[in-house]
Every structure is written in C-alpha cells, then in structure tokens.
N, C-alpha and C positions, 0 to 999 in steps of 0.2 A: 529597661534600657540604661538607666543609670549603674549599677551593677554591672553590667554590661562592659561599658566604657569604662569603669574604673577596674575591674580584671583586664581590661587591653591594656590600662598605660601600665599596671605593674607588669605585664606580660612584657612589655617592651623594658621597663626597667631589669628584668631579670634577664635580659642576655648578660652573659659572663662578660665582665670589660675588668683584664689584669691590666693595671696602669703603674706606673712607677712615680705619684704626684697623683692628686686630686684637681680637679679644677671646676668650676660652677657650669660651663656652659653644658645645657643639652639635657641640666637636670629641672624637676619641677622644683618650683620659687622656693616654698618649706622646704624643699631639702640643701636645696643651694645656700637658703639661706643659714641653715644649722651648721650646716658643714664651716661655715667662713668662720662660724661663731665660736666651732668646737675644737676645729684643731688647731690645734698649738704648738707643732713639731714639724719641721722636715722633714721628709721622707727621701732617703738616700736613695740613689739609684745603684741598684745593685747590680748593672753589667759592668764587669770591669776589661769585657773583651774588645781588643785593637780591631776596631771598623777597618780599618785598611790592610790589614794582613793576609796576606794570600788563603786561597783555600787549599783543602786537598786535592781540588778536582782543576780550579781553573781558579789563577790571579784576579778574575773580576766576581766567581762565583762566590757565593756565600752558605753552601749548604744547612740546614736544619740540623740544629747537634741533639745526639740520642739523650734519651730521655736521664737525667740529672736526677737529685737526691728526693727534689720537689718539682712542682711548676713553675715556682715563682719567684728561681733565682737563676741567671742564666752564668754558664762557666764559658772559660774562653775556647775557640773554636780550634779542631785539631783530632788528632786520633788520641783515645784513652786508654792508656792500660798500665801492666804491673812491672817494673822494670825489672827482667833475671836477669842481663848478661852484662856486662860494662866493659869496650875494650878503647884500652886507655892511649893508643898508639894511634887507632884512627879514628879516632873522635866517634865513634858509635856506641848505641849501646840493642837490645832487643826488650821488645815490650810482648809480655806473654797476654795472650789474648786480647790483646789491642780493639779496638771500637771504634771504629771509623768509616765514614761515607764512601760509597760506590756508585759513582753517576751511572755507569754504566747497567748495572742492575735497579737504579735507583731505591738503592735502599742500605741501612744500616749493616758490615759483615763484620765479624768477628776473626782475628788471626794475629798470629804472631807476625810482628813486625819490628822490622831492623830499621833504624834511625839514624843518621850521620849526622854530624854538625859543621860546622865551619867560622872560619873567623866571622862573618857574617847572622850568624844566629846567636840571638838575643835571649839570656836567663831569666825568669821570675822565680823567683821565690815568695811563697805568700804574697804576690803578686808584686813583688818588689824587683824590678828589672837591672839592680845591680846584682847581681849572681853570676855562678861561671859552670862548666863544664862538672868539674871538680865538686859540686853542690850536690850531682845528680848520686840515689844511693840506690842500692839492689833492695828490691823488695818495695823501694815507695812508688807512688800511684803518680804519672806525669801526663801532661794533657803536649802532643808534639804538633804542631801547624810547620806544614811545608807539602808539594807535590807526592804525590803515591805512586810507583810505579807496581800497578796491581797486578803485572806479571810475578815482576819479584820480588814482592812486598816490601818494601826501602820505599823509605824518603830519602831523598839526596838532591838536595841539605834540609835540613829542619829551618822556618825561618824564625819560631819562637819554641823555646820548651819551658813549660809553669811545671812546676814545684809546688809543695805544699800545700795551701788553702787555695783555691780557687773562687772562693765566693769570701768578699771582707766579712770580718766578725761581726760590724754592728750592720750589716744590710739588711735591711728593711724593704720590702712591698708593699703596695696598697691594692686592696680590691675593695669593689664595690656587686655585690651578690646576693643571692633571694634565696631563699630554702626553707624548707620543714628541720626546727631543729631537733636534737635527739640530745638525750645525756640532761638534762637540765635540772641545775643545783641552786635553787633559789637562795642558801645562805649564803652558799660563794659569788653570786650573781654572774652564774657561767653555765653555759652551754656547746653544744657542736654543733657542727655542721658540715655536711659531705660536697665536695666541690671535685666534678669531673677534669680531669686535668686534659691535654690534648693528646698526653699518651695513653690515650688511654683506662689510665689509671685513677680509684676515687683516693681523691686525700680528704681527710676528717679535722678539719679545725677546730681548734678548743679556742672557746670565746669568752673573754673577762671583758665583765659591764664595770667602770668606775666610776668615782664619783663626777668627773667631768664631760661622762658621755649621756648627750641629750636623749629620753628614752620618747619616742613616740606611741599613742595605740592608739586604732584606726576600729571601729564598731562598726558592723553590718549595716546598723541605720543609718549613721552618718560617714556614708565611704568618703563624702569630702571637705569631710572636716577633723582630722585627727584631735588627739587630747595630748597636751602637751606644749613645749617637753618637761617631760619630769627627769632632774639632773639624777644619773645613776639608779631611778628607783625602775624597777620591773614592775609590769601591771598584774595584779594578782588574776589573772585570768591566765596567763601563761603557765604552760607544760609542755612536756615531749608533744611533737607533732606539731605545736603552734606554729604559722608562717610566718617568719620576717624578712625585709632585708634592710640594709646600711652597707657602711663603707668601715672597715675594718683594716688595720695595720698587722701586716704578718710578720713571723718572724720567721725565722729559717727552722726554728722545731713546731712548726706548723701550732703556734700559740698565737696567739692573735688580739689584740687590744680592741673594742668598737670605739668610734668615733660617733655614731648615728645608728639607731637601731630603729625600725618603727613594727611593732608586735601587730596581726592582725585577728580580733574576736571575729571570727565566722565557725 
C-alpha cells in the first residue's frame, strides 16, 4: 500500500505543467522547499504577444496559433508566412503560403495571402514597435494580425505586422516534468528527456546538472524518505532509463538548466 501511494502522488506530479515562474504552492514540502532554496534567477516571460489585438477571426476571439519552433515559447498572434510581393502604392504586400486560422473549418489552412496596411497598423520589428511599412523585405518571414476575408484571402487592414524575431533572445521557460531519461553522460552530468508537446510533437531536452542544483534519490525501501540533496552530484545508480523528475529552465534550443532533479532506484 505504501508503494502504492507514493506511485500516486508522482503520477500526479508528472502531469505536464508548462509555467512561465515557479511558485511553491500545490508542490510537496521537500520540493517546495528546495525549489525557494535553489533558484536564483528570474525566469522572463517569454509571450511578447498584445492580449488585446484583434484576431483573425473575430475582435474578442483569440484563436490557438500553429504550432512554433518549440512548445515553450509562444509568437505573436496573426497569419505566418514568406513575403513575395511588395506593392508600395497601396500599402500591401503578398505572403506565400501564409498560416493562418479558419474558424470556419476550424482549423489551421495554408495560402497565399494578400495584406493591406494603413495609417492605423502598427510595425514590430524584433518586436520593437517603432518600425514602418518601409521595414518590411521580399523574402523575410512576417507574422500579419487583422480580419481574413477567406473568400478573398486579404486582410484589410493588418492591425499589427512583426518582423524579425518574434520570440526575445534571452526568453526563458520553466517546466516542471517526470520521465525516463535517455542520453546520459555522467562526466558532463547531462542527460535527456522527451517532452510530448500539444502539437503533437516529441521535443527531446538536453539536461545540465550544476553545481547549484539540489540533486535528490529516492530507494525503493524508503519511497518516503529521499537522500539528499546532494549540491550537483548525480547518484551513482543512475543510467539511461532511470526515472526523475524536477523543475528545469529552458531555453529556446531546447537546452535546459535543472533547478531540482530527484533520481528514482527501483
């Protein structure tokens, strides 16, 4: 029975929770408590998309944007694609193969799409909202927010077009996640780990232990009493397949820092 209960509460620790900040509440005591103890950093929020700007589909809706580079950095909201055409008379330009929401079908469709602008449409560049018309180049990739009319595929008017970076350089994720890792390099004290994303898709994180992340191990005999922490040492029991989890800092090349690791001997 005790075995038992202690595969319940990690079962319940290991639902996926992408969070952008850590916070104590809802975790058990040892881990809340390591967690206050071990990080030492901000974690930036990496949406740098305007809550308030229309969508494609309707002023109040906020549709789900297709799926990004990763999971864990969101871009701003808007049709995506490759700019061919620029005509410099009516403020339009054409985006070939453009990527944008279809309430109607509900779902993600693919096309070329013709963009207007107007005194009213606001520039980012690298997310930097002084830019102009004039920014925009044949060939770079723009994210357009404004009305679709999916008869005739136009927007008229765009109320925002980004440029450049869409996601800041130094943005940062946090998760907190369970898994069998794989890859595991005891000199480097690094390992991976496969994290299903909601599109879909597995992403594989590469993991660096340092010296300031608390390491736990948990033994079969005593599931409730871990050993620990030991600062940055890995328990020599560890290999491919061991199960941990913790709370790990991502980066956008899916490299990852741990905060909290706790290794489990079974």
């Amino acid at each position: 029975m005790k075995k038992l209960s202690v595969l319940l509460v990690i079962g319940l620790f290991c639902i996926p929770m992408m969070v952008y900040g850590f916070t104590k509440t809802g975790l058990p005591s040892v881990i809340s408590n390591s967690l206050s103890k071990s990080i030492q950093s901000v974690v930036k929020l990496t949406s740098r998309s305007i809550d308030t700007v229309a969508s494609l589909v309707d002023p109040e809706a906020d549709p789900t944007l297709p799926p990004a580079s990763n999971p864990f950095f969101k871009e701003p909201s808007g049709a995506k694609g490759v700019v061919d055409t620029i005509n410099t008379e009516n403020r339009s330009i054409t985006l070939k193969n453009a990527v944008y929401y279809d309430q109607a079908v509900n779902q993600f469709i693919t096309s070329d799409l013709t963009v207007y602008m107007n005194d009213m449409t606001t520039y980012y560049q690298d997310l930097d909202e002084n830019s102009l018309f004039e920014s925009v180049t044949v060939g770079s990739t723009v994210i357009c927010n404004g009305p679709v009319d999916y008869g005739t595929k136009e927007i008229k008017y765009a109320y925002d077009v980004y440029m450049g970076k869409f996601v800041p350089d130094d943005a940062k994720a946090a998760l907190q996640f369970c898994a069998n890792i794989k890859n595991f390099d005891a000199g480097n004290r690094s390992f991976d780990f496969d994290y299903p994303g909601q599109d879909g898709h597995i992403y594989t994180i590469h993991v660096t232990i340092n010296e300031a992340t608390p390491v736990f191990s948990v033994k079969q005999a005593t599931p409730d009493s871990p050993n620990g922490p030991e600062m940055g040492v890995i328990p020599s029991f560890v290999k491919n397949e061991t199960f941990m989890h913790g709370s790990f800092i991502i980066n956008q090349d899916l490299t990852a820092v741990a905060n909290l690791v706790y290794f489990y001997e079974y």
